[in-house]
Each structure stands twice: as structure tokens, then as C-alpha cells.
C-alpha positions as CSV (number, residue, x, y, z in Angstrom):
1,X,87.8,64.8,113.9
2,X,89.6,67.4,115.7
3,X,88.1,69.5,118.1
4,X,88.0,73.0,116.5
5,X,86.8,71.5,113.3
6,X,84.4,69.2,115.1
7,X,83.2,72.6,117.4
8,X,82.5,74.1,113.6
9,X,81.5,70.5,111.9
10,X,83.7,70.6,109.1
11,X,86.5,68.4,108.1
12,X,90.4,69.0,108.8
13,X,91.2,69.2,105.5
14,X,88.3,71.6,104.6
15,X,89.6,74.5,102.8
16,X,89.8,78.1,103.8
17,X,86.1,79.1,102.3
18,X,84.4,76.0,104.1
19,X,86.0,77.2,107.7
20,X,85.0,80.5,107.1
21,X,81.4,79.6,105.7
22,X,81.2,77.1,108.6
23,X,82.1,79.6,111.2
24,X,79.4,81.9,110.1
25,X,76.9,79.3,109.8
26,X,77.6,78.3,113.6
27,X,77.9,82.0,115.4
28,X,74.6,82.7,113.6
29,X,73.4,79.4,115.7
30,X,75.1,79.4,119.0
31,X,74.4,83.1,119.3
32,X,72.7,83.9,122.1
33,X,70.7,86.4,120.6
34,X,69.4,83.6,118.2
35,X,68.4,81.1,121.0
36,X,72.1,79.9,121.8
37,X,74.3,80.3,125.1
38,X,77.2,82.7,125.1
39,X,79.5,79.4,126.3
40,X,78.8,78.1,122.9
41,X,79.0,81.3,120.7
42,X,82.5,81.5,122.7
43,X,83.7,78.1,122.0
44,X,82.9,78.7,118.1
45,X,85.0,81.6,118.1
46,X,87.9,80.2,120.0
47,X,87.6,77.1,117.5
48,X,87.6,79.9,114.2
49,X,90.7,81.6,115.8
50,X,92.6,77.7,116.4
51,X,92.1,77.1,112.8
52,X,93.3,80.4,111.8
53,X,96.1,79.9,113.9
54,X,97.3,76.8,113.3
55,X,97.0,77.2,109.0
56,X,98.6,80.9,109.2
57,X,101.7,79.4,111.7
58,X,100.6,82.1,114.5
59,X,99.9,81.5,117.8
60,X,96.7,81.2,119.3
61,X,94.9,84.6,119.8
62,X,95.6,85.5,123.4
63,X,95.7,88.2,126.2
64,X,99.2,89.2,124.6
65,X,98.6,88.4,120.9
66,X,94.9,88.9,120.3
67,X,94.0,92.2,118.2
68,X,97.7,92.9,117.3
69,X,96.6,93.6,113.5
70,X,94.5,96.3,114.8
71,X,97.0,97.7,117.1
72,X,100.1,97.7,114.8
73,X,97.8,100.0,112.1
74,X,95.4,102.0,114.2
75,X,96.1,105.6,113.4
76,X,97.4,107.0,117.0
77,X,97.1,110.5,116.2
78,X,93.3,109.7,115.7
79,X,90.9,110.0,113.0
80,X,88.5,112.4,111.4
81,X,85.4,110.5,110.0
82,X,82.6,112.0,107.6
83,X,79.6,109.5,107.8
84,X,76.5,109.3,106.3
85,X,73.6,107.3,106.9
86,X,72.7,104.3,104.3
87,X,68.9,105.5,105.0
88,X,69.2,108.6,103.2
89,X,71.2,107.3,100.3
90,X,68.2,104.6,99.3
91,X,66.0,107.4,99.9
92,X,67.0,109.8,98.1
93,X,67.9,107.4,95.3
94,X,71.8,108.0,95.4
95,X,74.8,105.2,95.3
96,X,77.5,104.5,97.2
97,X,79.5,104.1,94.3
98,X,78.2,108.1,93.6
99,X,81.9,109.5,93.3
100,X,80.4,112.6,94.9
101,X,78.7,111.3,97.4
102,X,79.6,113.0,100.3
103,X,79.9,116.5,98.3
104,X,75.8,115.8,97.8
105,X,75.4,115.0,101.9
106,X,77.4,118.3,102.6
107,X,75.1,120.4,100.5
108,X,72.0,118.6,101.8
109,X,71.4,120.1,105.0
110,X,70.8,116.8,106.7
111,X,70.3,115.8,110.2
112,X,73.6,115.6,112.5
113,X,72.4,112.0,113.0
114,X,72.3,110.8,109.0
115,X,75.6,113.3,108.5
116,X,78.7,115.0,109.9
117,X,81.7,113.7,111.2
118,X,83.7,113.1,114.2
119,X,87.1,112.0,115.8
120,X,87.9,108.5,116.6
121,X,90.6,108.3,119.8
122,X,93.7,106.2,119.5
123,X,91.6,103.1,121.2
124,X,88.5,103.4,120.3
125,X,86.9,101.5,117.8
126,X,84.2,103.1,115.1
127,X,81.4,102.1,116.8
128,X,82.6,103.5,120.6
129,X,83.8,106.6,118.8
130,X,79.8,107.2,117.3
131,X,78.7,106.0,120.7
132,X,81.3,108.3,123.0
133,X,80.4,111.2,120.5
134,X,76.2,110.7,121.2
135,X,75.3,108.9,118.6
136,X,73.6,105.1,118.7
137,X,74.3,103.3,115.9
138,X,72.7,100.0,115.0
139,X,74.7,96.7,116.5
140,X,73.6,93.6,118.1
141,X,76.6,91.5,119.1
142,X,79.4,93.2,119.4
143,X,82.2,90.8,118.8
144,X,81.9,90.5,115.1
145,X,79.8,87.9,115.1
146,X,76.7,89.5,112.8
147,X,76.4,92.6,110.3
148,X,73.7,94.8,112.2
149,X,77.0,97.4,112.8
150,X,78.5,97.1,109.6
151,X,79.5,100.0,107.6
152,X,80.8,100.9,103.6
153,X,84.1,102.4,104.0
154,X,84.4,104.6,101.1
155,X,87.6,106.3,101.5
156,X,90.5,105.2,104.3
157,X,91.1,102.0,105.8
158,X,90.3,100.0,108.9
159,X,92.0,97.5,110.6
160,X,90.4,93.7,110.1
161,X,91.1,91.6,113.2
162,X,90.5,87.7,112.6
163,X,87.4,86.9,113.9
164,X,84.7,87.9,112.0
165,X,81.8,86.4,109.8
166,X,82.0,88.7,106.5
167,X,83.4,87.1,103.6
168,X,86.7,88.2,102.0
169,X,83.8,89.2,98.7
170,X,82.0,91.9,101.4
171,X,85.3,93.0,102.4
172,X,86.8,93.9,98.8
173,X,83.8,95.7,98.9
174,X,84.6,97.8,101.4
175,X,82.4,95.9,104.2
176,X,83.7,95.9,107.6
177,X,82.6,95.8,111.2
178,X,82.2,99.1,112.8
179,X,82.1,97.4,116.7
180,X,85.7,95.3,115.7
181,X,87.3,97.8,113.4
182,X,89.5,100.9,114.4
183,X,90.3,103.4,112.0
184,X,93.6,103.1,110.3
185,X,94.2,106.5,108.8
186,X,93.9,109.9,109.5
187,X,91.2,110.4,107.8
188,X,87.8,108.6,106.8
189,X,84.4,108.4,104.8
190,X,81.7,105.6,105.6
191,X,78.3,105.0,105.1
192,X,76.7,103.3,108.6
193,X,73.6,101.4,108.7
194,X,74.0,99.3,106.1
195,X,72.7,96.6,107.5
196,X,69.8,96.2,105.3
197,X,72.2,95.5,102.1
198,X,70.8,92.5,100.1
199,X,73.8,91.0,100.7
200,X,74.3,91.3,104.5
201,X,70.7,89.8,105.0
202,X,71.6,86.2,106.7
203,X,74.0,88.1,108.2
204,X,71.5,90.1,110.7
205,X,70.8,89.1,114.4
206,X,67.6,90.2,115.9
207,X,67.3,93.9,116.4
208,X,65.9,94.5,119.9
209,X,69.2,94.8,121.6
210,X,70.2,98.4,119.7
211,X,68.1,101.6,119.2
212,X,66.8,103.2,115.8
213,X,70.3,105.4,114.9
214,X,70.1,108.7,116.7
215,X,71.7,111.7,118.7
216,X,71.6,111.4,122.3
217,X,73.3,114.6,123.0
């Protein structure tokens, strides 16, 4: 077996979903957050990213090549981003699929920290924007590895780099990583903290490494 696939314990000619499934399966493992060593969590990724590589004809993610997705679309003027906490959606009993969703935030007089926006700088990505502007929003790994920062992008787009364990089903659902993924136009509307989505529940990494979502100005 070759080495990327053996790193993920699938076979060469394992299609596209059982790389992908695989490569979730092993960051959850080798995480260090989860009882693994970053030297192994690293390897995993490098082996996701060879695969990748080699079936798309690229070359392998590097210093020069790595993250040029998210740089070719980030929005350099910057971006304006309404959020909205998913705390106060499932308590007040509202959707995400509400079409006036954010109309109903505006008019609720809610905390800064569950609504408001902000601007994301050419180079940041969604989660060091919130961060640089006060705010801590939930993570855990950082490198795209778990759900804990993920976030419902409503309206707009983000860039997607590579490496990342969400399925292309979360995605066309508007699921993305908020510590990966830059804004990609000028303007924005997610819903943070959705972390505790049915569907993002083997997803989650322990949660002592990130504070309850607040304002630190």
C-alpha cells in the first residue's frame, strides 16, 4: 500500500468519499486534543493533501502553493460581516433557513456578542477577524481538523482551502470553517456557533481549549 493511503488506512484505489471519510476518521484520532501527538495529526494531513494532489494533477501543497484557492478569491478590499449567534436562533425557536433572519436579529436588541457585524482585513481569516475585533468564538484546532469553529454562511461566500474534514453534503449546506476560511465577498451573513448541529456532532473535539463566545473589549 502506498504511504499516504497506508498513513489514512485505505486502499489506492479507494474512491474520493472513502479518502475523505478516512481522513476524518484519522484527524479525529491522531489529534492531539483527542489523546494523539501533533507529529501524527500532521502526517494525516500531509497524507490527505498527497492524495488530493496527486488525483487533482496539482502539486503538493507547499510554502509557494499551499492556500492559493483562498488567496486568488479573498475579497482584498475587505469584508463587512453580520453574524448571529446559533444560541439565540434555537432559543428563540427561529431557523436558519428563516428568510428574514437577520431582519429579526436587528430588531431584537441582542447582545453585541450574539449580533452585530464587523470587518474582515484582506488576510485575515473569519475566525482572527471575530478574535482581532474582541470577540472569542468557539474553536479547538485550528487547522480545519474539527467543527467546534464552524459557521452557516447564509449570504456570501468563503474560500474552501483543501484540507478540511466537512463533507462536500455540510458544505452545500453552507458549512464551512471559520479558523480556515477567508471571506470572499464584500459582504457577508453567518450564523457562528454552530457547533452543536446534529450533524456536526462526531465532528467536535473536546472543548477546554476555547472560551464560552464573548466580548473581550
Amino acid at each position: 500500500m502506498d504511504a499516504p493511503f497506508e498513513i489514512l488506512g485505505v486502499d489506492p484505489d479507494a474512491d474520493d468519499g472513502e479518502v475523505d471519510q478516512a481522513y476524518r476518521r484519522r484527524v479525529m484520532e491522531t489529534h492531539p486534543d483527542q489523546g494523539g501527538s501533533a507529529r501524527a495529526f500532521q502526517r494525516v494531513k500531509e497524507a490527505y493533501e498527497r492524495i488530493v494532489a496527486m488525483r487533482s494533477d496539482e502539486t503538493v501543497p507547499g510554502a509557494e502553493s499551499d492556500g492559493v484557492e483562498a488567496a486568488d478569491h479573498h475579497h482584498d478590499a475587505g469584508s463587512r460581516v453580520e453574524y448571529l449567534n446559533y444560541e439565540v436562533i434555537a432559543d428563540r425557536g427561529w431557523s436558519i433557513d428563516d428568510a428574514d433572519l437577520f431582519a429579526a436579529a436587528a430588531d431584537a436588541d441582542l447582545d453585541p456578542r450574539d449580533y452585530g457585524e464587523f470587518l474582515v482585513e484582506p488576510g485575515e481569516t473569519l475566525l482572527e477577524a471575530a478574535e482581532n475585533r474582541g470577540f472569542a468564538w468557539p474553536y479547538a484546532c485550528r487547522g480545519g481538523a474539527c467543527a467546534n469553529c464552524a459557521v452557516a454562511v447564509v449570504t456570501g461566500e468563503m474560500t474552501v482551502p483543501i484540507d478540511h474534514v466537512l463533507s462536500p453534503e455540510m458544505m452545500d449546506r453552507g458549512i464551512q470553517l471559520s479558523c480556515i476560511g477567508a471571506p470572499a465577498t464584500a459582504e457577508m451573513q453567518v450564523v457562528y456557533n454552530v457547533k452543536h448541529m446534529p450533524e456536526l456532532d462526531e465532528l467536535r473535539l473536546p472543548a477546554y481549549r476555547f472560551e464560552r463566545t464573548q466580548s473581550v473589549d
